[in-house]
VEXNUFI-358752 format. One record per residue (C-alpha): residue number from 0; residue in one letter; chain; x, y, z. Coordinates in steps of 0.02 Angstrom, whole numbers, plus 50000, padded with zeros to 5 digits. Example, Ala and Ser with C-alpha at 12.3 -4.5 7.8 and 13.67 -1.06 7.14 Angstrom:
2
ROKOL; nr; rest; kette; px; py; pz
ROKOL; 0; A; A; 50615; 49775; 50390 .
ROKOL; 1; S; A; 50684; 49947; 50357 .
This chain:
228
ROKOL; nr; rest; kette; px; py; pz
ROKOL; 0; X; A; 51362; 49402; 49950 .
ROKOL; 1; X; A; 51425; 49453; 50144 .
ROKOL; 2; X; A; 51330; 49420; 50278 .
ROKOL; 3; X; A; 51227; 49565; 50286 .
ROKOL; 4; X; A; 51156; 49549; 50132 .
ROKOL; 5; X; A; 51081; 49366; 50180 .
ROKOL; 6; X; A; 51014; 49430; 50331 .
ROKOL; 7; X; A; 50967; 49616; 50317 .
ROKOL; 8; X; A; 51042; 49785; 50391 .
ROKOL; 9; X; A; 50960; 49876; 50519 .
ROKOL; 10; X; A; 50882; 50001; 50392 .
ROKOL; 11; X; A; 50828; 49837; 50284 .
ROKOL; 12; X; A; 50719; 49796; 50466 .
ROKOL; 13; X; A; 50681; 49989; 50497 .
ROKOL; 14; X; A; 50612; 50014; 50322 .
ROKOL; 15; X; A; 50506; 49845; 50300 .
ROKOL; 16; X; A; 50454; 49862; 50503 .
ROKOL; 17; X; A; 50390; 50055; 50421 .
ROKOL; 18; X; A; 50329; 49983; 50259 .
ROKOL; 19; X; A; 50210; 49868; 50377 .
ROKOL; 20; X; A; 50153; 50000; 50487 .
ROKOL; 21; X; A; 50101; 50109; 50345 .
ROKOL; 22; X; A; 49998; 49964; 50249 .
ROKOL; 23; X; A; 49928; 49925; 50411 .
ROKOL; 24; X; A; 49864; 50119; 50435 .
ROKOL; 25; X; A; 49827; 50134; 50231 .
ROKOL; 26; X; A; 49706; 49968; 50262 .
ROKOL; 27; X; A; 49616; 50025; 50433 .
ROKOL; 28; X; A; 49614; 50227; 50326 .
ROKOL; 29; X; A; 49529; 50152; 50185 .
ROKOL; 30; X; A; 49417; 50060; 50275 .
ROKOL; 31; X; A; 49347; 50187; 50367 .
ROKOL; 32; X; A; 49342; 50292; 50216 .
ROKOL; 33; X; A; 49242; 50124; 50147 .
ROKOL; 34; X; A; 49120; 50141; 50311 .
ROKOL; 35; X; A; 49093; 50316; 50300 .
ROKOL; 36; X; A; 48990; 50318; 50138 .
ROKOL; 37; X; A; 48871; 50185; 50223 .
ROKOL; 38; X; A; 48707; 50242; 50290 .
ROKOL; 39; X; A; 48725; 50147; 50441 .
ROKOL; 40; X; A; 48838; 50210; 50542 .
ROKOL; 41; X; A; 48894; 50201; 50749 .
ROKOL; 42; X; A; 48774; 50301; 50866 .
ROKOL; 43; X; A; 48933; 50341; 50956 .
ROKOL; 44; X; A; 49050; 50411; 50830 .
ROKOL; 45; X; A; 48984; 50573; 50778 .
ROKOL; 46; X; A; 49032; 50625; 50579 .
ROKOL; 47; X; A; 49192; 50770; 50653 .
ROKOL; 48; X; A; 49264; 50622; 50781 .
ROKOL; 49; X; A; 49255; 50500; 50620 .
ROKOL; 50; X; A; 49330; 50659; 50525 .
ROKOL; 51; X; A; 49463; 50670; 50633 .
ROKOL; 52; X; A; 49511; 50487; 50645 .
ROKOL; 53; X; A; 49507; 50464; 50451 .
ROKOL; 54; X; A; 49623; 50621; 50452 .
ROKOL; 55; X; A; 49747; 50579; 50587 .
ROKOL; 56; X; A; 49772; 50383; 50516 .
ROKOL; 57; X; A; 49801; 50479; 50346 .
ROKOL; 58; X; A; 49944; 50579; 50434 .
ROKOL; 59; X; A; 50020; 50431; 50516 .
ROKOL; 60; X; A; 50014; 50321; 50360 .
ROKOL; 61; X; A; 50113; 50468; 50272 .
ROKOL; 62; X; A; 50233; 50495; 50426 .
ROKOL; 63; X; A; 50280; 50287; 50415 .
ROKOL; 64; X; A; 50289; 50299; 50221 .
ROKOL; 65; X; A; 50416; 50454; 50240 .
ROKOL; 66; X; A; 50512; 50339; 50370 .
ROKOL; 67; X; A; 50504; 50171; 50251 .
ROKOL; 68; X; A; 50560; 50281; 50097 .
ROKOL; 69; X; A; 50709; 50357; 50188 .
ROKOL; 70; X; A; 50789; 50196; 50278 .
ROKOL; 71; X; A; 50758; 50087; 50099 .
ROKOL; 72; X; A; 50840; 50257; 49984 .
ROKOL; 73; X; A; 50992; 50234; 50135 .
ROKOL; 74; X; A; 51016; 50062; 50158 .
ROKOL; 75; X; A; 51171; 50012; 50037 .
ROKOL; 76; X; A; 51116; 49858; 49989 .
ROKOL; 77; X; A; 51002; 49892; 49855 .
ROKOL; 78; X; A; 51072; 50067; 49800 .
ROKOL; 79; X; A; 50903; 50132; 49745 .
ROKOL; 80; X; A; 50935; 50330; 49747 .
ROKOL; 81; X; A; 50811; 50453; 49770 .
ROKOL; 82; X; A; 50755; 50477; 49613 .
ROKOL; 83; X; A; 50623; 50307; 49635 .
ROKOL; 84; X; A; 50544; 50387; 49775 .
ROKOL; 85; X; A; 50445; 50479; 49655 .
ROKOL; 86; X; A; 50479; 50426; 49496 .
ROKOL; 87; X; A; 50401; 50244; 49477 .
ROKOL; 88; X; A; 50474; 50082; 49370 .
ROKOL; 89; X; A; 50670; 50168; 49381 .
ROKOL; 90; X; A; 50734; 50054; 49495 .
ROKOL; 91; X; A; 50841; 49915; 49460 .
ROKOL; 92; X; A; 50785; 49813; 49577 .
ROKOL; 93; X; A; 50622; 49728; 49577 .
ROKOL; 94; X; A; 50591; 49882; 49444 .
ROKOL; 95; X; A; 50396; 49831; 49423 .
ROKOL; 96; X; A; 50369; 49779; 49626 .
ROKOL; 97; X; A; 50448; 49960; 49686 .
ROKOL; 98; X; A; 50372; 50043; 49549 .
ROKOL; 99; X; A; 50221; 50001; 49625 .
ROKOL; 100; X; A; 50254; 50049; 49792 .
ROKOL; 101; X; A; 50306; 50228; 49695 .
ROKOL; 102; X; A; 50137; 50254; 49619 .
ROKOL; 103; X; A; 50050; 50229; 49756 .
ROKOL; 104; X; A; 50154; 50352; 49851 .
ROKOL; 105; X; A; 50124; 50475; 49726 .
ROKOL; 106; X; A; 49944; 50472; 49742 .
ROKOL; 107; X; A; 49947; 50460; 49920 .
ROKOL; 108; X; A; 50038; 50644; 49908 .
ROKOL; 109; X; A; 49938; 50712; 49789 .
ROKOL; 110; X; A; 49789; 50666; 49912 .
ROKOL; 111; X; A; 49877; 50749; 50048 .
ROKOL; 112; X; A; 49926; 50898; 49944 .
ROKOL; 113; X; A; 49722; 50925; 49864 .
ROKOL; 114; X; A; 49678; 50887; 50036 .
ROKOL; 115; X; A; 49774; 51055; 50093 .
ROKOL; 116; X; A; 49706; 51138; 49965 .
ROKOL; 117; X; A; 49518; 51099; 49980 .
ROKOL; 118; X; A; 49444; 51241; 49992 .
ROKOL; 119; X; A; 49534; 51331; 49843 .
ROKOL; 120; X; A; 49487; 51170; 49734 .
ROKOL; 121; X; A; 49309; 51130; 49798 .
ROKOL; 122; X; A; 49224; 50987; 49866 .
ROKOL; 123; X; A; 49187; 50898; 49678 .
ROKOL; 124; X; A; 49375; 50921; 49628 .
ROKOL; 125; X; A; 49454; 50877; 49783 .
ROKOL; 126; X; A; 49319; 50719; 49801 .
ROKOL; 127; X; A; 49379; 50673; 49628 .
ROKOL; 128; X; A; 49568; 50658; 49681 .
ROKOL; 129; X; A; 49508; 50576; 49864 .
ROKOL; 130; X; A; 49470; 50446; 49782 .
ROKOL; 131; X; A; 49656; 50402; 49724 .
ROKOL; 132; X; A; 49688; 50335; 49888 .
ROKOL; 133; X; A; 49588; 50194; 49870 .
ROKOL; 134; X; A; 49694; 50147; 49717 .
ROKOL; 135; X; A; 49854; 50174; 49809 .
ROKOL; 136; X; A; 49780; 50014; 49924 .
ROKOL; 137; X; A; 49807; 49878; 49803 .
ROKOL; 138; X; A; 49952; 49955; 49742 .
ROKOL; 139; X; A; 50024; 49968; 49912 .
ROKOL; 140; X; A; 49972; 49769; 49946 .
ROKOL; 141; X; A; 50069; 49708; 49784 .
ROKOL; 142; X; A; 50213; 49795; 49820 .
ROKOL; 143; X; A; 50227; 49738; 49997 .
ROKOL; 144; X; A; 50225; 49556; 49929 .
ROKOL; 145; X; A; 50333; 49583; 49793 .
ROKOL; 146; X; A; 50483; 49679; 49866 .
ROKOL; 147; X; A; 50479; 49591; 50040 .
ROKOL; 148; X; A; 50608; 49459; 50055 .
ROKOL; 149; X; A; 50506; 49406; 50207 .
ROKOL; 150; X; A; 50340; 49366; 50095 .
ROKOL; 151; X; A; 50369; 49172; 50148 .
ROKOL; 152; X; A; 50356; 49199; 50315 .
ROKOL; 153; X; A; 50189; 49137; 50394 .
ROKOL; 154; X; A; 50160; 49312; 50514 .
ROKOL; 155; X; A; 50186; 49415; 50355 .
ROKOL; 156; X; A; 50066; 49310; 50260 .
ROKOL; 157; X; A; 49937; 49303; 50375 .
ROKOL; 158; X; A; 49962; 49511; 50393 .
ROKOL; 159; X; A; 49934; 49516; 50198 .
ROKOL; 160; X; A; 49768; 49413; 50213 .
ROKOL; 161; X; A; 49717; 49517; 50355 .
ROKOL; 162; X; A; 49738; 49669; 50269 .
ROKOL; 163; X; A; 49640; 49592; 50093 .
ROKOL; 164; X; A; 49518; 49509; 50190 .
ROKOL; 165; X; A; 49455; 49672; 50296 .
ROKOL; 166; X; A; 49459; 49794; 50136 .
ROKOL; 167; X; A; 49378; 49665; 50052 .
ROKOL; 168; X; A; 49252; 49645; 50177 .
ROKOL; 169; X; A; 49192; 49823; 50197 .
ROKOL; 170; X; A; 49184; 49844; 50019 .
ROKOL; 171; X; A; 49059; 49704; 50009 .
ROKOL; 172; X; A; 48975; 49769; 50151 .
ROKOL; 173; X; A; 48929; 49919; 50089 .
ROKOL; 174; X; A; 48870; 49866; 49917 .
ROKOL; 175; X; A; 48751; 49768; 50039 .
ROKOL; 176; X; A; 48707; 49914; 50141 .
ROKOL; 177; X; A; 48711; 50033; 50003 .
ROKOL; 178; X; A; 48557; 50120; 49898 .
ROKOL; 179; X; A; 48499; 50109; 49733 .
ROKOL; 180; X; A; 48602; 50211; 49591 .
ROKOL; 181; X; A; 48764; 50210; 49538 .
ROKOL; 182; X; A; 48772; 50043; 49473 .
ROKOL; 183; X; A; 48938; 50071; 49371 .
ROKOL; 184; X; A; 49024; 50136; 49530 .
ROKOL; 185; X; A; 48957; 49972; 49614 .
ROKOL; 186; X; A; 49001; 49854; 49479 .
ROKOL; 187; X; A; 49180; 49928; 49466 .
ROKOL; 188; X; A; 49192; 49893; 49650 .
ROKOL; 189; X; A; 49119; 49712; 49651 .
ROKOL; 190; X; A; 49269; 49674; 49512 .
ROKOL; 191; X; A; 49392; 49727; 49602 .
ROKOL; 192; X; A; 49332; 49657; 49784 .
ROKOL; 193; X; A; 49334; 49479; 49690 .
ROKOL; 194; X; A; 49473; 49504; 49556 .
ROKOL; 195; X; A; 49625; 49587; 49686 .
ROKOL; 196; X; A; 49610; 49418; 49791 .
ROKOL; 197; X; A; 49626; 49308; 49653 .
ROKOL; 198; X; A; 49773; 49396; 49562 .
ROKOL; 199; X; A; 49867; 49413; 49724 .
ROKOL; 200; X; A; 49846; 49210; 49754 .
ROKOL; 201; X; A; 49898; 49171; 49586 .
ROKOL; 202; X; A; 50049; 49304; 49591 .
ROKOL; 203; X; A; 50119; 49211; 49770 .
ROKOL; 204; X; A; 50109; 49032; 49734 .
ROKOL; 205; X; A; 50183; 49085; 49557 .
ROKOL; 206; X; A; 50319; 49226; 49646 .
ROKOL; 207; X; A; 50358; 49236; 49828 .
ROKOL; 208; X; A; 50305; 49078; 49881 .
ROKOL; 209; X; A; 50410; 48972; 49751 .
ROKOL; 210; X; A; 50595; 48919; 49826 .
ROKOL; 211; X; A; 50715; 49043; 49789 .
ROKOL; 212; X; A; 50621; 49174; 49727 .
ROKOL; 213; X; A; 50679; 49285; 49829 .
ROKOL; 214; X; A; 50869; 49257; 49815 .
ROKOL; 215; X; A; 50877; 49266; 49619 .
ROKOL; 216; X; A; 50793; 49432; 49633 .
ROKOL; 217; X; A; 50901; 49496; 49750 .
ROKOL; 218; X; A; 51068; 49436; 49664 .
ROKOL; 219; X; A; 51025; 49502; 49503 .
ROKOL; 220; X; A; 51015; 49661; 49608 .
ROKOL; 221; X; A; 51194; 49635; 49691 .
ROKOL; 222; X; A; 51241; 49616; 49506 .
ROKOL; 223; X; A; 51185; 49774; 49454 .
ROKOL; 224; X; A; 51242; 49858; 49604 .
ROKOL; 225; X; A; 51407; 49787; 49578 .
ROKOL; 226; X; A; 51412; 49676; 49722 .
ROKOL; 227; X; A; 51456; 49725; 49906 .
């Protein structure tokens, strides 16, 4: 294995530097979406200004997915092709960790894509597919762990807590804050808020954060790739 594969390539740095931005803008987009729902709400932020930032992180968090995609499809390392952009589980690398990353993009677009076409699908069925992005979260978290070869390192694991800790956080908050009724909606939300944490510790001290867990994944991908 050269050099460059130990250490990275620029588009290895561009696309995880990318991938970090965009979980980063997915968490803080799906928080506020979170908040939003809540009858309490800022005196200060009127409902359009909180429309407008929940629609302008949504952009961004697409624009910094587009740019992670790209550098990851073009760095040579890996070889991953195009095709697992959009089709999830085809890669040969880290097949279940990308595949991830995949669906979630997936539903991210077809958010953005109902989202443009709102008022030809109406409020119920475009509220219906809105709701996709809060899936794409978790699947966006575990494939962030998974793929990165720099899961070890203390500033990306304290970014991953971050990132659990505050969705998990204003999920909780708003079952506090929230009404009576829809108790299955609740309870499905209470699950996950205390079942993603615990899956994600077990998966790291079981994956990413045992010696060498990185390296064997990535040589079996040299392997396949037929070596640099």
């Amino acid at each position: 294995m050269t050099t460059l594969a130990l250490t990275g390539s620029p588009l290895w740095y561009s696309s995880r530097a990318a991938g970090t931005l965009a979980l980063l803008l997915l968490t803080a987009t799906v928080m506020l979406g979170i908040a939003s729902g809540v009858r309490v709400r800022p005196r200060r932020l009127g409902r359009f200004e909180r429309a407008a930032l929940h629609r302008n992180l949504s952009l961004l968090t697409l624009v910094f997915l587009v740019v992670h995609v790209v550098t990851a499809v073009l760095d040579p390392f890996v070889r991953l092709g195009w095709a697992v952009s959009v089709v999830p589980f085809g890669a040969s690398y880290r097949p279940l960790w990308l595949g991830l990353g995949t669906a979630g993009l997936d539903l991210l677009l077809a958010v953005a894509v109902t989202s443009a076409l709102r008022r030809r699908l109406g409020a119920r069925r475009w509220k219906a597919v809105h709701w996709l992005a809060y899936a794409a979260w978790p699947l966006a978290l575990f494939h962030g762990v998974g793929t990165g070869t720099d899961t070890r390192l203390p500033f990306q694991l304290w970014l991953y807590a971050g990132c659990l800790g505050a969705v998990v956080a204003a999920v909780w908050w708003r079952l506090v804050k929230a009404g009576p009724g829809r108790v299955a909606g609740r309870l499905t939300a209470a699950v996950a808020a205390t079942a993603i944490p615990v899956v994600l510790t077990a998966f790291l001290a079981a994956g990413p954060l045992q010696p060498g867990w990185s390296q064997r994944a990535a040589s079996t991908a040299v392997l396949l790739g037929g070596g640099r």
